[in-house]
C-alpha positions in Angstrom: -46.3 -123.4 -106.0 -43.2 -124.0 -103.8 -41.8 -127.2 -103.7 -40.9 -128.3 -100.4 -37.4 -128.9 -98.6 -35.7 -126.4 -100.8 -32.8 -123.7 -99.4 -34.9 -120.8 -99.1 -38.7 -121.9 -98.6 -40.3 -119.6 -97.0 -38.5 -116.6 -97.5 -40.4 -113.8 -99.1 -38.0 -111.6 -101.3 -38.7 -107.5 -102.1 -37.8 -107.2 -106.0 -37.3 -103.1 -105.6 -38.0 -101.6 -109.2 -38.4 -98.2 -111.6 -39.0 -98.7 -115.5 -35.5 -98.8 -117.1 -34.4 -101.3 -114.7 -31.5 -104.0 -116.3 -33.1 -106.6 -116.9 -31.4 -109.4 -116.7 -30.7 -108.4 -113.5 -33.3 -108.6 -112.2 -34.7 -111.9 -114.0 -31.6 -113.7 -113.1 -31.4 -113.6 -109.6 -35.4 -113.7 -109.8 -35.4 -117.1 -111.1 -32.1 -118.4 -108.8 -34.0 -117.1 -106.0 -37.7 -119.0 -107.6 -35.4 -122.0 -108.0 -34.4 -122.2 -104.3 -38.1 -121.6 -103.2 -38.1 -118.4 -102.7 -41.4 -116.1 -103.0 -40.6 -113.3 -105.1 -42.8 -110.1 -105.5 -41.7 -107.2 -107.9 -42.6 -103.7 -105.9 -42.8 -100.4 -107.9 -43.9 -96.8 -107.6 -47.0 -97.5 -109.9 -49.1 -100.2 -110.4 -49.0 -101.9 -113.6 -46.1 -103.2 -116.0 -42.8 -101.9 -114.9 -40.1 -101.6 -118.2 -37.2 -103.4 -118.0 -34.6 -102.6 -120.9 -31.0 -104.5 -122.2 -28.6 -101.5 -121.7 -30.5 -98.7 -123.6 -32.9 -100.8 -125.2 -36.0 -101.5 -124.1 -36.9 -105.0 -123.6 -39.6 -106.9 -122.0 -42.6 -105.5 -119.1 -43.4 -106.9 -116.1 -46.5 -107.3 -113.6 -45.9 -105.2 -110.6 -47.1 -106.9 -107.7 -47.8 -104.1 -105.7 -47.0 -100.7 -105.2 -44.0 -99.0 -102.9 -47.4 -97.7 -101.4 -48.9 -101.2 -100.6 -45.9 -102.7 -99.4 -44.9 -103.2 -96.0 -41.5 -104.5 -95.2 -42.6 -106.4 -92.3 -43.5 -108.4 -94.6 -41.1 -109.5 -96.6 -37.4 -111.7 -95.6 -34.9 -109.9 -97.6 -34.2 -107.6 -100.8 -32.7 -107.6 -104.3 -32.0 -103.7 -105.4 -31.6 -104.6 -110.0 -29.9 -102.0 -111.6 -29.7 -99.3 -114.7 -29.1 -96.2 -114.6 -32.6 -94.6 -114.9 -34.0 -97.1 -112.6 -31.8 -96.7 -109.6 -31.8 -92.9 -110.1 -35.4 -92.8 -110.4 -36.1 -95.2 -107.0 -33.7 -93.5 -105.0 -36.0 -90.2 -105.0 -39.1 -92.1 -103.8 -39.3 -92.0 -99.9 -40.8 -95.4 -99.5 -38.5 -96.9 -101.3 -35.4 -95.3 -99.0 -37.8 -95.9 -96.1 -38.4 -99.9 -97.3 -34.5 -100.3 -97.4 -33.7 -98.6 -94.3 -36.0 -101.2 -92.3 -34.4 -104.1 -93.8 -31.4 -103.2 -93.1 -31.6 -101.7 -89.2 -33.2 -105.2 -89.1 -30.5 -107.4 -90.3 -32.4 -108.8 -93.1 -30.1 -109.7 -96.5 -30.1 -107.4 -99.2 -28.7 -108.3 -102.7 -28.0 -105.0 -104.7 -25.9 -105.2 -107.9 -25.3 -102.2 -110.8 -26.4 -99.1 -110.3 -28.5 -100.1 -107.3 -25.9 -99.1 -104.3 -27.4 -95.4 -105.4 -30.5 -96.5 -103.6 -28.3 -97.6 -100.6 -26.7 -93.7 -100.4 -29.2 -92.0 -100.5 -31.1 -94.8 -97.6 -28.3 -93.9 -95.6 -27.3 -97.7 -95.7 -23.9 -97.1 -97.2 -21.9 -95.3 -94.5 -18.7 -97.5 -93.5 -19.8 -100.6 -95.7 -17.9 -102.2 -98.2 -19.0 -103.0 -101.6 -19.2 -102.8 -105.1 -21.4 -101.7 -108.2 -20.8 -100.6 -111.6 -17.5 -98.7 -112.1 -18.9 -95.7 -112.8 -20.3 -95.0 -109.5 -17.5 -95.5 -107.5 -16.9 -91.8 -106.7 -20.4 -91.6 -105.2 -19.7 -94.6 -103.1 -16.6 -93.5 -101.4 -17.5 -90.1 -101.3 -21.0 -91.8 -98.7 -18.3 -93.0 -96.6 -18.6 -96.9 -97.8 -15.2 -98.7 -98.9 -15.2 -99.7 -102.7 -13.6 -102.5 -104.2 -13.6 -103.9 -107.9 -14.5 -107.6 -107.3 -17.8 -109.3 -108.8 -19.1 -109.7 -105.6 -18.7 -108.8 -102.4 -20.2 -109.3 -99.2 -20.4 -107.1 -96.1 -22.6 -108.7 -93.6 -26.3 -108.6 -94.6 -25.2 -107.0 -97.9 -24.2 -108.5 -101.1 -23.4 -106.8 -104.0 -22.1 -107.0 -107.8 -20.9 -104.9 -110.6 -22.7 -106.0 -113.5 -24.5 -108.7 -115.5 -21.2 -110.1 -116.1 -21.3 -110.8 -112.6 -24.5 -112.6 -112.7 -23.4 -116.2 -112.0 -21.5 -115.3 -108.8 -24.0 -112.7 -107.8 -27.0 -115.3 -108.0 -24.9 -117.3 -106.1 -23.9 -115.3 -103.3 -27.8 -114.1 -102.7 -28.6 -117.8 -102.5 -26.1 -118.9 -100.1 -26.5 -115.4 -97.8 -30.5 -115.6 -97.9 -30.1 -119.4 -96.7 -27.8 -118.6 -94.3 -29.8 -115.9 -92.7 -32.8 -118.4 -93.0 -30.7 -121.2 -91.1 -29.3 -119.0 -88.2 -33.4 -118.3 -87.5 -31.8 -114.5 -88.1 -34.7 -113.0 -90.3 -38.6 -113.2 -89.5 -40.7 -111.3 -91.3 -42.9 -110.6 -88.2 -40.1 -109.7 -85.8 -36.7 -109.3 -86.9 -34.3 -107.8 -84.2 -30.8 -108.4 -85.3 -28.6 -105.7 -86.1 -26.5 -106.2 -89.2 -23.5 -106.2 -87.2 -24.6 -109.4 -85.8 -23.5 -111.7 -88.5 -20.0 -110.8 -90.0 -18.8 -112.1 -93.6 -16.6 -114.6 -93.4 
């Protein structure tokens, strides 16, 4: 139960998620966005438990609230992309989940995408003539998508934020919070009608 007044109450959030997702980056964020009054909802290929692990070990299962099949992104304000390896290589092969990205972003709505998770972006076709970051090791794939990459914890390109890694976390949960407000104060997401173009609100 929400409590009211908060920065983002209201806003319903799109947790995109695979088994071997990072975990902590996705529970971080999760719970910074909970705090703020967020409504978060964890979407997955499959119904069920979805596998989160600590770098390559597993760690803890969570309740999938609905299924890449179920969801609609009309519905929902904004996005957080968690990474690992398996996961984002595993969601960037499912259509909806290219499809559920592309929409938010023609839209305007915020995405929050950190790791691993800027794969999903590249193969959405979201990446093209961005900026941003992610985990070292996929820098090469960034660049070579046409996005400019940088080695900062966090970085911001209009309705995009992204990190590196869980390092990054405090910044990272950060920036989502303050970009999600801000979009939620300038009245520029709905999750009925949303018509703003990303390049309508420019990082400062």
């Amino acid at each position: 139960m929400q409590t009211s007044g908060k920065k983002l109450d209201g806003l319903r959030v799109a947790i995109l998620v695979s088994d071997d997702f990072e975990q902590a980056e996705m529970t971080e964020p999760r719970k910074a966005l909970d705090q703020a009054g967020a409504t978060t909802k964890i979407i997955a290929p499959k119904a069920g438990q979805v596998q989160g692990v600590n770098h390559d070990e597993k760690a803890d299962s969570f309740p999938v609230d609905m299924t890449l099949d179920q969801a609609n992104p009309s519905d929902f304000d904004a996005v957080l992309l968690p990474g690992g390896a398996i996961n984002a290589d595993t969601i960037r092969m499912e259509p909806k989940a290219r499809d559920f990205v592309q929409q938010i972003d023609k839209s305007g709505r915020p995405m929050a995408v950190i790791c691993h998770a800027p794969w999903l972006l590249i193969s959405s076709g979201c990446a093209k003539g961005r900026t941003l970051t992610s985990y070292y090791t996929i820098q090469d794939d960034i660049r070579n998508a046409g996005a400019n990459w940088v080695d900062k914890e966090v970085v911001r390109d209009r309705n995009l934020v992204t990190s590196r890694s869980p390092q990054d976390l405090p910044a990272f949960n950060a920036a989502i919070v303050s970009l999600f407000a801000e979009y939620k104060e300038k009245g520029a997401i709905s999750a009925s009608s949303s018509t703003q173009s990303p390049q309508d609100i420019i990082s400062a």
